[in-house]
C-alpha positions as CSV (number, residue, x, y, z in Angstrom):
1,X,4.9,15.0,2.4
2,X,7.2,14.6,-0.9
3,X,5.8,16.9,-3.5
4,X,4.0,15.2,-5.8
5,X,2.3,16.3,-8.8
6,X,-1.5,15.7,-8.7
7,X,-2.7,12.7,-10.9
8,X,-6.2,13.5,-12.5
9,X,-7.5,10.3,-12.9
10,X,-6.2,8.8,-9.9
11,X,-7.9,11.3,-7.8
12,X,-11.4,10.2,-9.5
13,X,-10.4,6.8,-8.8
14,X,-9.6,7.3,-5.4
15,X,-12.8,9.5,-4.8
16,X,-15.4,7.7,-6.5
17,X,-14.6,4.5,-5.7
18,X,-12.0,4.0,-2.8
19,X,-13.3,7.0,-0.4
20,X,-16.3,7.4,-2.1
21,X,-18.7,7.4,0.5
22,X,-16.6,8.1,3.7
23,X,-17.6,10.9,5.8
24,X,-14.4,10.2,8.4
25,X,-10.7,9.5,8.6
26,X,-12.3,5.8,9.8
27,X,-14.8,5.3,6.9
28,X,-11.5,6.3,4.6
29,X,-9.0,3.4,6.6
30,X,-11.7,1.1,6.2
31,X,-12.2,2.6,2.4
32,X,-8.7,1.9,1.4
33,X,-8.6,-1.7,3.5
34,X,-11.3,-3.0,1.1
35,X,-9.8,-1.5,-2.1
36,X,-6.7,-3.0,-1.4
37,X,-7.7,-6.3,-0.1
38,X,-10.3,-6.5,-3.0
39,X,-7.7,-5.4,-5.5
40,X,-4.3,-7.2,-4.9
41,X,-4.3,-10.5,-6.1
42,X,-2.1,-12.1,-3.4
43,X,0.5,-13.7,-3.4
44,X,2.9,-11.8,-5.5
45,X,6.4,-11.1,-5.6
46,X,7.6,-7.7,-4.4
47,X,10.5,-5.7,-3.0
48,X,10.7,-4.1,0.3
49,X,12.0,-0.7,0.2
50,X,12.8,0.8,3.7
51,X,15.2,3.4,5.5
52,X,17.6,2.2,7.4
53,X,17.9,3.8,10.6
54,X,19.8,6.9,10.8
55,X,21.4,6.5,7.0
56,X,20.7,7.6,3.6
57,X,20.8,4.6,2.5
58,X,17.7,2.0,1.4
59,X,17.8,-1.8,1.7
60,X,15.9,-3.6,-1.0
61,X,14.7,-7.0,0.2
62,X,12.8,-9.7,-2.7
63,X,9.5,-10.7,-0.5
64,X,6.3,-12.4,-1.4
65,X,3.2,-10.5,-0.2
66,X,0.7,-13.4,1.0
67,X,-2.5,-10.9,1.9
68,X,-3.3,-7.8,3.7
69,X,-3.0,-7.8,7.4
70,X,-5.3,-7.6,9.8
71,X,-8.3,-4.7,10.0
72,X,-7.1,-4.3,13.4
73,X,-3.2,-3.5,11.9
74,X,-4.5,-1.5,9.3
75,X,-6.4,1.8,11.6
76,X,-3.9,4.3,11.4
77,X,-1.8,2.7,8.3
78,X,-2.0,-0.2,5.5
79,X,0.0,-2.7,6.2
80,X,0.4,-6.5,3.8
81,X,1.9,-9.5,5.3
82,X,5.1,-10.7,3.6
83,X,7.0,-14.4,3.5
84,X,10.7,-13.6,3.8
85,X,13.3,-16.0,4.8
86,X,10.6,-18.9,6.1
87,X,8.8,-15.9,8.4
88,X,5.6,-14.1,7.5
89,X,4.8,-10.6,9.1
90,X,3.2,-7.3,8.4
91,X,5.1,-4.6,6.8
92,X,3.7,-0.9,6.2
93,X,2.0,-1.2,2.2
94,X,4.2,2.2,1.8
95,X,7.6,0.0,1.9
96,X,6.5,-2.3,-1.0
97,X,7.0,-1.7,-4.9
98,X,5.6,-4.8,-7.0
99,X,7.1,-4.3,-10.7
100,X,6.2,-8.0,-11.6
101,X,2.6,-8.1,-9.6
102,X,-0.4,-7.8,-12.1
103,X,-1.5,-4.3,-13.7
104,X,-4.3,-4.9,-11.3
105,X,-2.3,-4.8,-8.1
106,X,0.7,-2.8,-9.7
107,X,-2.2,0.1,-9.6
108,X,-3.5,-0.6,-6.4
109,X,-0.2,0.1,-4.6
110,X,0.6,3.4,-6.2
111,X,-2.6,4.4,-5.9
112,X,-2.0,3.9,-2.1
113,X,1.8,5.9,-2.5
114,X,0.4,8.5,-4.5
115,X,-2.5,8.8,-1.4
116,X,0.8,8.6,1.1
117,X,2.5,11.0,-0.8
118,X,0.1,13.5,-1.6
119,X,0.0,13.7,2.4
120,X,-4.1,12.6,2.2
């Protein structure tokens, strides 16, 4: 978990409308899948921030991210589809920043870092 200051108004966001009525870790997946799906307006451009393998050291990779994945995908983490080099797949929502997506969809991902983060 990094340590991450808490966020007043994104913690009413994310309780009174994201996990508002979940009473389980499912109802909260399920929660977040609709918020995102709902929220993102897909496609937009993004970049892929991951880890490489036993390094220091991230790779940044331009994507486009064409829509959430499947429910199925998303249980125990959100994960988007991306187009990159003529292939799509799913990639974990946690390794995307989108600085030129709308505000909309710009909020939606940090909202789902800051949950990440936070260690929700």
């Amino acid at each position: 978990m990094t340590n991450i200051a808490q966020d007043p108004e994104r913690e009413e966001r994310i309780t009174m409308q994201i996990v508002v009525d979940a009473y389980d870790s499912e109802e909260q997946v399920m929660g977040w899948y609709y918020y995102l799906q709902d929220t993102m307006q897909f496609p937009f451009p993004a970049i892929r921030v991951n880890q490489k393998r036993n390094s220091t050291a991230e790779k940044h990779e331009a994507v486009e991210v064409v829509g959430m994945a499947t429910e199925e995908e998303c249980e125990q983490e959100m994960f988007v589809e991306i187009a990159f080099e003529g292939d799509e797949f799913a990639v974990p929502l946690i390794e995307v920043e989108a600085p030129a997506a709308e505000a909309k969809t710009q909020q939606a991902i940090e909202d789902w870092h800051y949950w990440v983060n936070r260690g929700y």
